[in-house]
C-alpha positions, 0 to 999 in steps of 0.5 A, a space after each residue: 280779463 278785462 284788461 285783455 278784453 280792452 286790449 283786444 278791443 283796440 287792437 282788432 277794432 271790436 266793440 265790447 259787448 256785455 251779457 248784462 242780464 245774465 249771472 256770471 257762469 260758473 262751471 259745473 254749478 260750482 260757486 266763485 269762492 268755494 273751497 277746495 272740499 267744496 269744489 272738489 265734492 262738486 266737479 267730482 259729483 258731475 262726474 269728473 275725477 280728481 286727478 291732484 292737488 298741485 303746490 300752488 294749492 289748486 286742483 286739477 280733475 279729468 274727464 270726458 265731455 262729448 267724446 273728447 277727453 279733457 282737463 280741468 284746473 281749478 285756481 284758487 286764492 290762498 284764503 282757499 276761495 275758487 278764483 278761475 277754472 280752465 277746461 281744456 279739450 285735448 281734441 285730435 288735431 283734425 277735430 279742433 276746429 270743428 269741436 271749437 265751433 260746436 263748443 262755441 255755438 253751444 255756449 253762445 245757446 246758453 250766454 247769448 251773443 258773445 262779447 268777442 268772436 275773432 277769426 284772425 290770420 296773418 299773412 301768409 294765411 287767410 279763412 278757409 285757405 285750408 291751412 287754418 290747424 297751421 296757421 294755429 300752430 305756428 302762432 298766425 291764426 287766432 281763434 276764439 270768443 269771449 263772453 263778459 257780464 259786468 258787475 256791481 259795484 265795481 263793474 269789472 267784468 266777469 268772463 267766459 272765453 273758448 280759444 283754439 290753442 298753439 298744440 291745437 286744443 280747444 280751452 275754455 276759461 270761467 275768470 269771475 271779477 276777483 281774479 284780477 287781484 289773484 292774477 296780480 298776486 300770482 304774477 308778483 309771487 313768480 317773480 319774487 327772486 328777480 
């Protein structure tokens, strides 16, 4: 994530924030580097149901959370250690922004101010043209805020990000500091055979 939270940086021009006094959140009090059985016995505690395991090994749950059914996938590493969860609302298309905005001040209630809070549209959209679930859509409205805590000794960053999606869902990402090993590790596996 911090390679991205750089990249964004430069590219939109926004200085990075830190919420250095903060712990690294985590979702439903779940550990980062918790088993499968652990997470597992956790996000189900918090009344989540397990939906599978899928090949990759990682766990995929739903549920319900204000009304909203949602999707939970939790990764993990293959020495079974919890590496990055995604919450993802599948929010009706005329509630995403609104659902995006109370999600986001709900969690900047609780994180602090964020790192990152970008409402950017390109042309021939703009803020409150009225057209903003479009401009999402077609890939021209980009909409999301992210929250990072680094940590010792290395200082990479830990994040939280919310982003309004392309299908006009609202995701919410938890990436602790190791996950940038584990992306690689993916990243290199899938293209193996090339």
């Amino acid at each position: 994530m911090k390679p991205l939270l750089i990249a964004l940086a430069v590219v939109i021009g926004v200085p990075l924030g830190a919420q250095e006094s903060r712990e690294v959140p985590r979702f439903a009090d779940v550990n980062w580097g918790s088993s499968r059985s652990q997470t597992k016995a956790q996000v189900v505690a918090k009344g989540y149901t397990f939906a599978k395991q899928d090949d990759d090994g990682d766990l995929q749950f739903t549920g319900n959370y204000l009304g909203t059914p949602l999707r939970i996938v939790a990764l993990f590493t293959p020495d079974n250690k919890l590496a990055k969860v995604f919450v993802h609302w599948l929010t009706p298309d005329d509630d995403c922004l609104a659902f995006y905005r109370r999600m986001k001040e709900a969690l900047s209630n609780k994180y602090g101010d964020t790192s990152y809070d970008v409402r950017r549209f390109d042309s021939p959209y703009y803020e409150d043209d009225g057209y903003e679930e479009q401009a999402v859509r077609v890939g021209k409205g980009h909409i999301f805020a992210t929250w990072s805590w680094p940590t010792q000794p290395d200082n990479q960053a830990a994040g939280l990000m919310i982003s309004v999606e392309k299908n006009l869902t609202v995701e919410l990402t938890y990436e602790p500091p190791e996950w940038e090993a584990e992306s690689q590790r993916r990243q290199s596996k899938s293209v193996k055979d090339f």
